[in-house]
DRENGUVEX-167307 format. One line per 8 residues: number of its first residue (from 1); their letters; for each residue x, y, z of N, C-alpha, C. Coordinates in Angstrom, 3 decimals. Example, Ala and Ser with C-alpha at 12.3 -4.5 7.8 and 13.67 -1.06 7.14 Angstrom:
BEGIN
1> AS> 13.190,-5.690,7.800,12.300,-4.500,7.800,13.200,-3.300,7.800  12.850,-2.250,7.080,13.670,-1.060,7.140,12.900,0.030,7.870;
This chain:
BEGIN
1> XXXXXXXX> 9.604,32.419,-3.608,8.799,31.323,-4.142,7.554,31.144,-3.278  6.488,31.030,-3.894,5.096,30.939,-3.212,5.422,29.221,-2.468  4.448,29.829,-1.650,4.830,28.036,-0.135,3.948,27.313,-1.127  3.473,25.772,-0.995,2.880,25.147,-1.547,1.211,25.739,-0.890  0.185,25.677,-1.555,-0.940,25.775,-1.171,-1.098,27.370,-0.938  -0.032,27.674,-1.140,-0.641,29.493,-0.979,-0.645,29.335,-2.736  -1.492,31.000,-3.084,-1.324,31.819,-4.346,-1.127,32.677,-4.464  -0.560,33.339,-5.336,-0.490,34.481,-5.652,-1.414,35.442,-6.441;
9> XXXXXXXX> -2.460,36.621,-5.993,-3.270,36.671,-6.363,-3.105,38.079,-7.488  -3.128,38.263,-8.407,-3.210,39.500,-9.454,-4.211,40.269,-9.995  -4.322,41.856,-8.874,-5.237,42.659,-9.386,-5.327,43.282,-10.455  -6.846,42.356,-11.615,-6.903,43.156,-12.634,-8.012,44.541,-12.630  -8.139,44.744,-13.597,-8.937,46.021,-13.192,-10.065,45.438,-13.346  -11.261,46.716,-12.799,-12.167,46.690,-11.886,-13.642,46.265,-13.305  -14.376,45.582,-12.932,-15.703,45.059,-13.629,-16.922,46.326,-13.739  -17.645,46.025,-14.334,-18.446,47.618,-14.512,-19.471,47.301,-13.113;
17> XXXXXXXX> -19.615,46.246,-12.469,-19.801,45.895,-10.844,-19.539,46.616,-10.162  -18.379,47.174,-10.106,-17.359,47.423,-8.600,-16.366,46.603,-8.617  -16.545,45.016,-8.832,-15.792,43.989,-8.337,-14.590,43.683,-9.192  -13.552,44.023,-8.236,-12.135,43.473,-8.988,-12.103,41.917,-9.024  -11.222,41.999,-10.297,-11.369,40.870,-11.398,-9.898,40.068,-10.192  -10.358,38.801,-10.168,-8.739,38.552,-9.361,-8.266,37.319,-9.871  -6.437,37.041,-10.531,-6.358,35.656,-11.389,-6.261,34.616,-10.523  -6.422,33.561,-11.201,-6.541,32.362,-10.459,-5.344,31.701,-11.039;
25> XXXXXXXX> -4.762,30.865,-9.880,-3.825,30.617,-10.551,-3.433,29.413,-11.323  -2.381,29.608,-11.670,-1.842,28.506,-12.897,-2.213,27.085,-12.678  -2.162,25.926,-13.080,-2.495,24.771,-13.234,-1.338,24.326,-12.697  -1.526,22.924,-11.703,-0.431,22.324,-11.307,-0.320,21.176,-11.309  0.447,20.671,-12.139,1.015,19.287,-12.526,1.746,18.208,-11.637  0.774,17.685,-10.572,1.210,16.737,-9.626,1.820,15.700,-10.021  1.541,14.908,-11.402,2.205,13.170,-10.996,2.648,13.050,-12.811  3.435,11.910,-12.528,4.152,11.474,-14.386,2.775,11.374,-15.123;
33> XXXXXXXX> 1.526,11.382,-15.278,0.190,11.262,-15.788,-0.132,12.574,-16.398  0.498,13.605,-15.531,0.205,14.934,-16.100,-1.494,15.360,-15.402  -1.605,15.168,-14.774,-2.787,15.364,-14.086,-2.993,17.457,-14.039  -3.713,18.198,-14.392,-3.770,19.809,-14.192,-4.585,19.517,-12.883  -4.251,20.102,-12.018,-4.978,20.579,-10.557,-4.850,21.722,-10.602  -6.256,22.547,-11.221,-6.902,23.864,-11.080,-7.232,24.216,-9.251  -7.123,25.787,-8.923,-7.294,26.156,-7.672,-9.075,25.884,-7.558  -9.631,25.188,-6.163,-10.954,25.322,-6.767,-11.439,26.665,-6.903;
41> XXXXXXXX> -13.187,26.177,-6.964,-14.059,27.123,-7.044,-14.508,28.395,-5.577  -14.646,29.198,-5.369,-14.586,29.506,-4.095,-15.945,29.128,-3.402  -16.147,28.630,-2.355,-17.023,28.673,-1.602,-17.759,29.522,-0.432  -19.364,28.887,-1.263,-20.166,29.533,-0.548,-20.163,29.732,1.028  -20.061,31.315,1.275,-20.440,31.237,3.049,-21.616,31.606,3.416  -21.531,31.496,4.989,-22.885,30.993,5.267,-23.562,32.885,5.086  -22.784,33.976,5.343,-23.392,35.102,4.600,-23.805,34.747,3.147  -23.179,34.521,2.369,-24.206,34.235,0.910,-25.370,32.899,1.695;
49> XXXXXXXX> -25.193,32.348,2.180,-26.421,31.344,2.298,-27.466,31.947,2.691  -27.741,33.355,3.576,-28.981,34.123,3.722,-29.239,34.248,1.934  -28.331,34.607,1.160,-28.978,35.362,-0.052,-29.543,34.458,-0.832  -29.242,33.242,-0.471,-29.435,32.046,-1.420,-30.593,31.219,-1.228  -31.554,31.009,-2.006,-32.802,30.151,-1.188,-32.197,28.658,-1.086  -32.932,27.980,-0.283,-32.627,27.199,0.302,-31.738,25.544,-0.589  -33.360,25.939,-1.372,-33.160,24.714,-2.896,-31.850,24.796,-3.829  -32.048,26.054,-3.504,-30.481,26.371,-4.791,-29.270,26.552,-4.287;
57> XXXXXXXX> -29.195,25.892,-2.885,-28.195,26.088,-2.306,-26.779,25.273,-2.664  -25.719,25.232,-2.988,-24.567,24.159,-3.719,-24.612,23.307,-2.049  -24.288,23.875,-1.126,-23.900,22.906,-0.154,-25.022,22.286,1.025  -26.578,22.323,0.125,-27.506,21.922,1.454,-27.859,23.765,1.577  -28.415,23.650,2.913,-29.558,24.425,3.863,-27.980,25.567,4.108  -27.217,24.673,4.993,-26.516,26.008,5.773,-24.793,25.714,4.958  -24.425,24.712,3.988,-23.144,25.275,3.226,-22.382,24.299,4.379  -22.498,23.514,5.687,-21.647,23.310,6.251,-21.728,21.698,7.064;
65> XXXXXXXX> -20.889,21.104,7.251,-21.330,20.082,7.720,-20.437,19.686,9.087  -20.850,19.528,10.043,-19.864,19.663,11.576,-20.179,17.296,11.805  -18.144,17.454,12.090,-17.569,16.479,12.212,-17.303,15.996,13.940  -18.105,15.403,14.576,-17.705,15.708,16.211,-17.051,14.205,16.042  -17.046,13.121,15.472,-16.524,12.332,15.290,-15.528,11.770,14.417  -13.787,11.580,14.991,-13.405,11.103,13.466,-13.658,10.256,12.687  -13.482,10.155,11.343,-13.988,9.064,10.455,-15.310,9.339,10.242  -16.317,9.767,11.147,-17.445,10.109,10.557,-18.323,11.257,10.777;
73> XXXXXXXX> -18.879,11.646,9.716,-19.585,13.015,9.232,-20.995,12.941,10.120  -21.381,14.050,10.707,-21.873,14.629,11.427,-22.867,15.836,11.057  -24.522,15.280,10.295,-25.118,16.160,10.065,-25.539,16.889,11.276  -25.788,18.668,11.059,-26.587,19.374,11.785,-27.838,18.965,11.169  -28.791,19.656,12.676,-30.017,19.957,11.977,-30.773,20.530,10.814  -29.924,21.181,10.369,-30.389,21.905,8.989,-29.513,21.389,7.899  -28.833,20.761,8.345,-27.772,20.014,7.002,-28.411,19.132,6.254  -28.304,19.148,5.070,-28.510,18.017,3.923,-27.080,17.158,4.255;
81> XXXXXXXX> -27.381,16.439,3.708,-26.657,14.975,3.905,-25.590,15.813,2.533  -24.600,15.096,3.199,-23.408,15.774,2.191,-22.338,14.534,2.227  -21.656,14.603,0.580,-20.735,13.356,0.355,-19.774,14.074,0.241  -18.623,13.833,0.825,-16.877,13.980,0.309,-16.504,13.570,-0.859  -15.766,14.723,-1.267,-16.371,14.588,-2.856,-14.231,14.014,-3.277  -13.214,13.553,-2.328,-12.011,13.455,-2.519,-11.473,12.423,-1.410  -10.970,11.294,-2.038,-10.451,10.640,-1.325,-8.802,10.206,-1.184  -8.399,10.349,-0.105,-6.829,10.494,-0.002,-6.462,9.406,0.576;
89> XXXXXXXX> -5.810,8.899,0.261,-4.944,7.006,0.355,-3.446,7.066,0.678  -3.246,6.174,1.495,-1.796,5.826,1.686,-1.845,4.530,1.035  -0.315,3.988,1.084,-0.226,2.955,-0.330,-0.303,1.890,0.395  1.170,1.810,1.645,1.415,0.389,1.984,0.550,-0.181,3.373  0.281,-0.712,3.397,-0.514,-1.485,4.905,-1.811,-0.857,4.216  -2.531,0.107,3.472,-3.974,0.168,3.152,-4.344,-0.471,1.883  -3.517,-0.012,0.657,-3.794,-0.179,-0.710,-3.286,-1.993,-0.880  -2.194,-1.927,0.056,-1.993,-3.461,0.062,-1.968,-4.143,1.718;
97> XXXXXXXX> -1.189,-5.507,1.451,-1.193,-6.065,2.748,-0.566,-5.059,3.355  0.208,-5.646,4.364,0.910,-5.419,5.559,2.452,-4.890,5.084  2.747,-4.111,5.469,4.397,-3.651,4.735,4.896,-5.039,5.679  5.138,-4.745,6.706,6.015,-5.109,7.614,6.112,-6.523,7.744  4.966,-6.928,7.276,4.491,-8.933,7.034,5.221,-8.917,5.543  5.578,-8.162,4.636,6.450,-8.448,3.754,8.081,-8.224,3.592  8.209,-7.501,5.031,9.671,-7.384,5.561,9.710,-8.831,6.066  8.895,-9.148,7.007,9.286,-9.892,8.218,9.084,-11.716,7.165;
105> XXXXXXXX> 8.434,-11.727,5.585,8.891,-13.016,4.975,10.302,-12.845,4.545  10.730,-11.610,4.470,12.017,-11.405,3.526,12.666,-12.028,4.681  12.932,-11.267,5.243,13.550,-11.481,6.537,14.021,-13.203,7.124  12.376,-13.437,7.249,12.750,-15.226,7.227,13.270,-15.933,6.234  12.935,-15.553,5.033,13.704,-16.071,4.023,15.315,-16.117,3.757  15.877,-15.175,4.286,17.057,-14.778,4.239,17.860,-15.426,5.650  17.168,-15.939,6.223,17.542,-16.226,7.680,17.815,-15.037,8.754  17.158,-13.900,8.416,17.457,-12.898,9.211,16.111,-12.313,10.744;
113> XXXXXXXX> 16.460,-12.083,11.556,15.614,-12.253,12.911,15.067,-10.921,12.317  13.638,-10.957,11.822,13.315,-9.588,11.699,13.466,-8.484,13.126  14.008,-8.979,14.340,14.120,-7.803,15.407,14.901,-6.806,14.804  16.008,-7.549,14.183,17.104,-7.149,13.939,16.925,-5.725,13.524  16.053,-5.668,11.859,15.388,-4.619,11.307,14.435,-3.587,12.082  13.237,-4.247,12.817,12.373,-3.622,13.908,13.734,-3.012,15.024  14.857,-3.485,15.619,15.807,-2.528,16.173,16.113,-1.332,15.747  16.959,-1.405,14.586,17.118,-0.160,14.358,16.221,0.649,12.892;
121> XXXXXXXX> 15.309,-0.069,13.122,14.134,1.155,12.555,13.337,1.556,13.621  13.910,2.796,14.248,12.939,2.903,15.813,13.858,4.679,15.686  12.660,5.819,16.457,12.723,7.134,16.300,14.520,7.286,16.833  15.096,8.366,16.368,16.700,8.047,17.219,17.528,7.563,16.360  17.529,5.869,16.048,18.134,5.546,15.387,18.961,5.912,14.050  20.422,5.880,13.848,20.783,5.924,13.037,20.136,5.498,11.267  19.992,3.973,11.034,18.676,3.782,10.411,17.769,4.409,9.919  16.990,4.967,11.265,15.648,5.138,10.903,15.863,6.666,10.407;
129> XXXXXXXX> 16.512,7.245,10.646,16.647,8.735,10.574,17.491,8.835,8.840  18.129,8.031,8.933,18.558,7.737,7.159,17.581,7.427,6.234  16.597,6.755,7.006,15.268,6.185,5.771,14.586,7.113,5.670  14.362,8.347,6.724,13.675,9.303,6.645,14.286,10.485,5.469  15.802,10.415,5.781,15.833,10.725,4.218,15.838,10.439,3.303  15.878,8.971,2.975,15.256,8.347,1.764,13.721,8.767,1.252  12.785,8.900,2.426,11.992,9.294,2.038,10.775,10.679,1.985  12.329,11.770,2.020,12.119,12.856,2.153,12.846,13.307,0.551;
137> XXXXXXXX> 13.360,12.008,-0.137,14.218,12.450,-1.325,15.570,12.926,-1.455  16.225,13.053,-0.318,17.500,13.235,0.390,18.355,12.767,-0.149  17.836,11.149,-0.274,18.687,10.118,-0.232,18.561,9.113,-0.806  19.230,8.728,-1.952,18.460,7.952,-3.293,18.686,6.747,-2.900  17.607,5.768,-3.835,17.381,4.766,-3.240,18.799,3.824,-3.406  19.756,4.042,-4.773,20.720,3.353,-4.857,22.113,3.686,-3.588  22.064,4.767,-3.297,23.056,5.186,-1.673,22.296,4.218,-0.807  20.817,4.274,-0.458,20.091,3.911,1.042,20.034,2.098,1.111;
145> XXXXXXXX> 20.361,1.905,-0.691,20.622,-0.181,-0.317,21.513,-0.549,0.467  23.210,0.220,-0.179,24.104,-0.403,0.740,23.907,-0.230,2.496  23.354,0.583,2.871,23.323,0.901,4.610,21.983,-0.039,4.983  21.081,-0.474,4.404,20.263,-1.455,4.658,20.871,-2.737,4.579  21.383,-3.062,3.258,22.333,-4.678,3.386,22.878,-5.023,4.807  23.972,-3.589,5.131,24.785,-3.507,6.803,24.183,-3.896,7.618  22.584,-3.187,7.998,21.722,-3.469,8.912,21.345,-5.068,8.775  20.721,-5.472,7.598,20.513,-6.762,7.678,21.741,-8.012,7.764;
153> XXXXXXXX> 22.854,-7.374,7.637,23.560,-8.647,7.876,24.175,-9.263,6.164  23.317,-8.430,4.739,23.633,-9.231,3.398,24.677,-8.177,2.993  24.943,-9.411,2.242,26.475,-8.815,1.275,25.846,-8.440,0.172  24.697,-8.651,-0.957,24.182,-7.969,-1.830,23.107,-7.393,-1.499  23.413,-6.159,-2.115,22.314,-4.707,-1.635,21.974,-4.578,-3.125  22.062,-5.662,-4.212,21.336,-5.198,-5.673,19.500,-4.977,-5.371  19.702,-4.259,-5.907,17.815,-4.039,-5.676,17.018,-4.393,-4.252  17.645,-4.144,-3.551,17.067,-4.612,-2.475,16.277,-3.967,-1.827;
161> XXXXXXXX> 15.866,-2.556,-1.395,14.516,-1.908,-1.752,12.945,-2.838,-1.994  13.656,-3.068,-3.409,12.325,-3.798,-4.013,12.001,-5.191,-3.810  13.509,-5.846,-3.316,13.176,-7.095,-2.814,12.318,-7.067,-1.541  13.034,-6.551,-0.524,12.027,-6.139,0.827,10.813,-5.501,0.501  10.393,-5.000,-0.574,8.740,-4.507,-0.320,8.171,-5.132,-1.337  8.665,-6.021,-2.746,8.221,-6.347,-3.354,7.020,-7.369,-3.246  7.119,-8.140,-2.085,6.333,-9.143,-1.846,5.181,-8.641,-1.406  4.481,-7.302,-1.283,3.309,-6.692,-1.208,2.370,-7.114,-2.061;
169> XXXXXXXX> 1.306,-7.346,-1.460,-0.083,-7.882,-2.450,-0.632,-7.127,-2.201  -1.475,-6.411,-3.580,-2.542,-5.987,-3.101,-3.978,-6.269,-2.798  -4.655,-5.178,-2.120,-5.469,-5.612,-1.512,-6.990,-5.612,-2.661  -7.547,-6.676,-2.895,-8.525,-6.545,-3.936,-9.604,-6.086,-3.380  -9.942,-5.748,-1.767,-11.349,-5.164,-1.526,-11.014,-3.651,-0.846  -10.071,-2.919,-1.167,-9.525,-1.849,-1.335,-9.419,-1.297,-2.850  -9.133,-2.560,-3.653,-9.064,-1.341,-5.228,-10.268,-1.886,-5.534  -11.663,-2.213,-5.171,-13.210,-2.740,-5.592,-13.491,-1.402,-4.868;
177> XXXXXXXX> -13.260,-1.003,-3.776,-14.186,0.521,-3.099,-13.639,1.585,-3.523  -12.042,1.814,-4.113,-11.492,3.205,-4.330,-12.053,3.203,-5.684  -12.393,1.857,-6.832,-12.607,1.613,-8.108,-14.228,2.451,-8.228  -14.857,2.171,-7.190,-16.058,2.769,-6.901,-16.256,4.093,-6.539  -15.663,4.172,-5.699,-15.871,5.870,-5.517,-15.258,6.082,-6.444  -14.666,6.346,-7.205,-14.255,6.823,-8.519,-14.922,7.244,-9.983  -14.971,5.781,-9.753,-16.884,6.014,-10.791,-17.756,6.764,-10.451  -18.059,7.465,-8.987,-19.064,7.969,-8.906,-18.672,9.240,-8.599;
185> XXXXXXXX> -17.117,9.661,-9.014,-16.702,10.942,-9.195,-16.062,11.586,-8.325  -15.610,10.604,-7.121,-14.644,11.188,-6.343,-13.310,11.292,-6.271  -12.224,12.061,-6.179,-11.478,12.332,-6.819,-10.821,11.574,-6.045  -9.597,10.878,-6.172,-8.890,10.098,-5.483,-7.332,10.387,-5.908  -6.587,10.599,-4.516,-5.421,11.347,-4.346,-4.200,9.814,-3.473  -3.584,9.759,-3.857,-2.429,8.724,-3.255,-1.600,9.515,-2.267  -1.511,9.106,-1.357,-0.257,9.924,-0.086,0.644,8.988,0.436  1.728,9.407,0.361,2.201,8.179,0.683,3.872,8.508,0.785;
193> XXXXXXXX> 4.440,7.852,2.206,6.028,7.748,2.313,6.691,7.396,2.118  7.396,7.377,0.139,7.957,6.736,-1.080,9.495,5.889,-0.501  9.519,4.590,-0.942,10.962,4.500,-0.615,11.346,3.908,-2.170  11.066,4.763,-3.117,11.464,4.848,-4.380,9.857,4.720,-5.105  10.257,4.791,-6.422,8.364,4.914,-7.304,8.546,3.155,-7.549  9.503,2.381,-7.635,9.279,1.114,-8.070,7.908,0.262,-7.347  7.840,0.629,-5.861,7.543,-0.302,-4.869,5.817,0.212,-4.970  5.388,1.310,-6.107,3.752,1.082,-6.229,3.459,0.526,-7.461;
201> XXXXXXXX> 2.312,-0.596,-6.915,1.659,-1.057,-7.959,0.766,-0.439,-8.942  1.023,-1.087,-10.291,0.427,-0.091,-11.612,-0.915,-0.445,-11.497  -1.712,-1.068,-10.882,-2.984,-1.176,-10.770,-3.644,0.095,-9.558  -3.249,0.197,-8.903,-2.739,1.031,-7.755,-2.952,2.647,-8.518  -1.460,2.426,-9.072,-1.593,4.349,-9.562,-2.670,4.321,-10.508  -2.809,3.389,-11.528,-4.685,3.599,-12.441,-6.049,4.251,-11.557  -5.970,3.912,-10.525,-7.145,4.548,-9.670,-6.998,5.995,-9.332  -5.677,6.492,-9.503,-5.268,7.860,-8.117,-5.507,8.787,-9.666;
209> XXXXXXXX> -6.059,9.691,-8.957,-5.887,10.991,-10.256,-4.856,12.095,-9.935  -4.292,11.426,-8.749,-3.080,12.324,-8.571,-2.064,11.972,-7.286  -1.009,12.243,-7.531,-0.268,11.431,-6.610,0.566,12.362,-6.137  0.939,12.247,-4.318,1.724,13.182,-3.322,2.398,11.907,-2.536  3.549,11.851,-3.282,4.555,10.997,-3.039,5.667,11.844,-1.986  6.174,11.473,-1.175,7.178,11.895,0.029,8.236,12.067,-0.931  8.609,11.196,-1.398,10.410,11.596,-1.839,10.003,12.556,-3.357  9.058,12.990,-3.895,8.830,14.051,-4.737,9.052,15.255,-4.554;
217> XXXXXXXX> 8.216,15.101,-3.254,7.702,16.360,-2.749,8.736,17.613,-1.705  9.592,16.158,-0.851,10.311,16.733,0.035,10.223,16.817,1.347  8.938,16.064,1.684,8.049,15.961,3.116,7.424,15.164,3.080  7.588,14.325,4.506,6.860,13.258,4.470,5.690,13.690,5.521  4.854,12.630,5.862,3.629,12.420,6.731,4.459,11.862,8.039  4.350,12.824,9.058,3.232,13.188,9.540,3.357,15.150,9.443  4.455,15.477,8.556,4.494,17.162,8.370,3.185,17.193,7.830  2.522,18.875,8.473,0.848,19.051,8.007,1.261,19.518,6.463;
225> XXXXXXXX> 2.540,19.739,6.346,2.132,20.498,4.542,1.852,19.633,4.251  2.014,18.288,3.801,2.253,17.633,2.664,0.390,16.692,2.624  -0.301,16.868,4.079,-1.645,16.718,3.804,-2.417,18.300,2.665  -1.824,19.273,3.018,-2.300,20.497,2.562,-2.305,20.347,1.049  -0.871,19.746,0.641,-0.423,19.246,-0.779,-1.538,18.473,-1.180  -1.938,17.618,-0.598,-2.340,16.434,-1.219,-4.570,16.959,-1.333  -4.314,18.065,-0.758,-5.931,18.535,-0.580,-6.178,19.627,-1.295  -4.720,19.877,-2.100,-4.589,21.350,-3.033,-4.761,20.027,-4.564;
233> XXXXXXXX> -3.983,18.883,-4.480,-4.213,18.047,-4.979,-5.332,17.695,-6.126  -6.008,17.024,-5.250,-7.219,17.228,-4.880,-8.341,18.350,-5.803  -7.939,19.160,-5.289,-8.827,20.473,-5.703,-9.984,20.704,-4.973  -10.576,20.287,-4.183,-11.775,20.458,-3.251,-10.612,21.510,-1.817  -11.858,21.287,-0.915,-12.051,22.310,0.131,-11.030,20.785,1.356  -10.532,21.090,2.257,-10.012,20.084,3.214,-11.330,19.199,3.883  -12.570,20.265,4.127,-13.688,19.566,4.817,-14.192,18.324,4.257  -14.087,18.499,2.664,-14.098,17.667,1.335,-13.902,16.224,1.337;
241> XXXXXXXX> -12.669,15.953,2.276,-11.401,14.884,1.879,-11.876,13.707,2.828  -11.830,13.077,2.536,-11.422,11.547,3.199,-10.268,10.981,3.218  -9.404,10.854,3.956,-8.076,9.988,4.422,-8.105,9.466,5.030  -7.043,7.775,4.359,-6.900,6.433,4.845,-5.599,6.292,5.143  -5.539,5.918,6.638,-4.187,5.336,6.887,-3.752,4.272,8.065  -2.969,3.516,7.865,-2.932,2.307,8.652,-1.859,2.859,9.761  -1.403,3.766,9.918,-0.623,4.447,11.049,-1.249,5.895,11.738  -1.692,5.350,13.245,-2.555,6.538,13.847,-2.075,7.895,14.215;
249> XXXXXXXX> -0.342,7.611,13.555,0.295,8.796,14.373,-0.108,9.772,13.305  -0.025,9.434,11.568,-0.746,10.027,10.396,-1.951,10.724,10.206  -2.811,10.540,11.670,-4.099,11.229,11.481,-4.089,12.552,11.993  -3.664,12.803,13.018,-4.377,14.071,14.030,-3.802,15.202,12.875  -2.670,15.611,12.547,-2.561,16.368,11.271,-3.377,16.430,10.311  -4.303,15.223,9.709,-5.493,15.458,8.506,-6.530,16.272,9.562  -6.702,16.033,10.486,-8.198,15.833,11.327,-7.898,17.370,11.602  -6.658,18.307,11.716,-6.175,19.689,12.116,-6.643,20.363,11.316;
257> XXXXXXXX> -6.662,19.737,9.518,-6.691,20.841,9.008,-8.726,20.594,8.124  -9.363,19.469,8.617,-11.014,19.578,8.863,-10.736,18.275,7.788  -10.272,17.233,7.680,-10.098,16.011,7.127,-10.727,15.103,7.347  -12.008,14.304,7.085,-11.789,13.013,8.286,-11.406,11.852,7.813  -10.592,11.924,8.892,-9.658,11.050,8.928,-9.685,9.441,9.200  -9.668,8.282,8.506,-10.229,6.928,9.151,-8.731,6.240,9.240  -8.907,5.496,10.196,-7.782,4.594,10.621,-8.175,3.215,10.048  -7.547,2.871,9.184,-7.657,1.707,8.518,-6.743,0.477,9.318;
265> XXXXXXXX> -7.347,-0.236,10.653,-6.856,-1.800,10.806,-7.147,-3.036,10.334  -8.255,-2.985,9.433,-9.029,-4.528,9.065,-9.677,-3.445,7.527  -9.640,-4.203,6.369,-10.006,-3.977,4.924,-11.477,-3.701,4.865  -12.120,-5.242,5.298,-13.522,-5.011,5.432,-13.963,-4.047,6.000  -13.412,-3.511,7.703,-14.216,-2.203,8.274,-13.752,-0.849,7.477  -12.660,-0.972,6.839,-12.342,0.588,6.321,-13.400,0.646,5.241  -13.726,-0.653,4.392,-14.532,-0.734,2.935,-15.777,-0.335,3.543  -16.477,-0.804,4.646,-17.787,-0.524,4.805,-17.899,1.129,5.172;
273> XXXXXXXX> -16.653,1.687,6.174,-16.912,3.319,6.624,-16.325,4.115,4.991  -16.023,3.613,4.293,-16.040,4.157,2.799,-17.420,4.396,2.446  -17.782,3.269,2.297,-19.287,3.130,1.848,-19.964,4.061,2.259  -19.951,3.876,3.540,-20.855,4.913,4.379,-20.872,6.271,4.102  -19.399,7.212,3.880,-19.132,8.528,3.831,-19.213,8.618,2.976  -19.091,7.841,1.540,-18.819,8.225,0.376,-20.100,7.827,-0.166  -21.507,7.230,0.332,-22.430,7.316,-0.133,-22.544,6.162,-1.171  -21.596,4.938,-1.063,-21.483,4.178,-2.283,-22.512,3.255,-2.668;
């Protein structure tokens, strides 16, 4: 079976050129929307950029744009100003509030010491290493209620998943900038470490033109495939992409494979370095 993000390439015969004909491959159907993610187009290198005059160049002067900073793009001297033409999102703490400020009302509500939860959701832990297969798809969400009820102390584990994350709001000056770059044609990709499909909002998936959900896929973040997934996604080049995430351990993997990567702590500063990269 081909790895994700590789292809398989099929030599047809040869063009009255010289140049063998080579297939591209099949269309791939990321999310319940039915979304086709074609392989892209290949890109220009900077050998074709001698052949190419300058004006007619697809990517600017030299085809390339150097990142010395994360989060933000870094013209050379000969670079045209260049927009990221794909933007990649995580759901909870960016697309909405705070996950953990909607644990920690449950929590009070229930009379339960959110330490309790912050204990054993920690690397090691029994817990935490179970949720990881919840959200690796391992481990369905109706098995992973009852061992959460235990942890918290409740005798009903009905829906409880969705009770603990349900109280997520989203964030309205997050779907006003992804609503925007959108309109102006950037492709927008959801990433994100599923603890079932209930817990995203349908306003939410309307924006994403394609979605790389953890418990789909089989891998969560911070594994580099599942950024690779989400940039095959996508359909652009990795240099392409913009990714948002409210956990810093989530970045250095985008930033590995030429991502840039923004750390989203405050709505307003992520909305304005949107603006900025995405030219809005």
């Amino acid at each position: 079976m081909t790895a994700w993000g590789e292809s398989s390439h099929a030599t047809g015969p040869s063009t009255g050129s010289g140049r063998v004909k080579t297939a591209r491959p099949a269309p791939i159907v990321l999310n319940s929307s039915a979304v086709a993610i074609r392989a892209p187009p290949r890109r220009v290198t900077e050998a074709d950029a001698l052949r190419v005059p300058a004006a007619m160049h697809p990517r600017g002067r030299t085809g390339r744009a150097r990142r010395s900073v994360p989060g933000r793009a870094t013209d050379g001297p000969y670079d045209a100003p260049m927009r990221p033409t794909a933007l990649l999102l995580d759901y909870a703490g960016v697309m909405t509030e705070d996950m953990w400020a909607s644990v920690g009302g449950f929590c009070v509500h229930h009379g339960i010491a959110p330490e309790r939860l912050a204990g054993a959701y920690r690397p090691g832990a029994d817990f935490y290493e179970l949720s990881v297969e919840l959200e690796c798809g391992r481990v369905s969400v109706e098995d992973f209620e009852p061992r959460l009820a235990a942890v918290l102390g409740l005798d009903d584990h009905t829906d409880l998943v969705q009770r603990l994350v349900g109280g997520l709001g989203v964030e309205p000056r997050m779907l006003e900038v992804v609503a925007a770059a959108r309109a102006a044609g950037v492709r927008t990709v959801l990433l994100s470490n599923s603890w079932g499909e209930a817990m995203y909002a349908p306003e939410v998936r309307a924006l994403c033109d394609a979605e790389v959900l953890s418990g789909r896929v089989g891998i969560r973040k911070p594994s580099p495939e599942i950024y690779a997934m989400a940039v095959e996604a996508a359909g652009v080049a990795a240099s392409d992409c913009v990714f948002v995430d409210d956990q810093e351990v989530n970045l250095p993997p985008a930033r590995a494979l030429g991502i840039t990567a923004v750390h989203h702590t405050d709505a307003d500063a992520t909305v304005a370095e949107l603006r900025r990269l995405l030219h809005l």
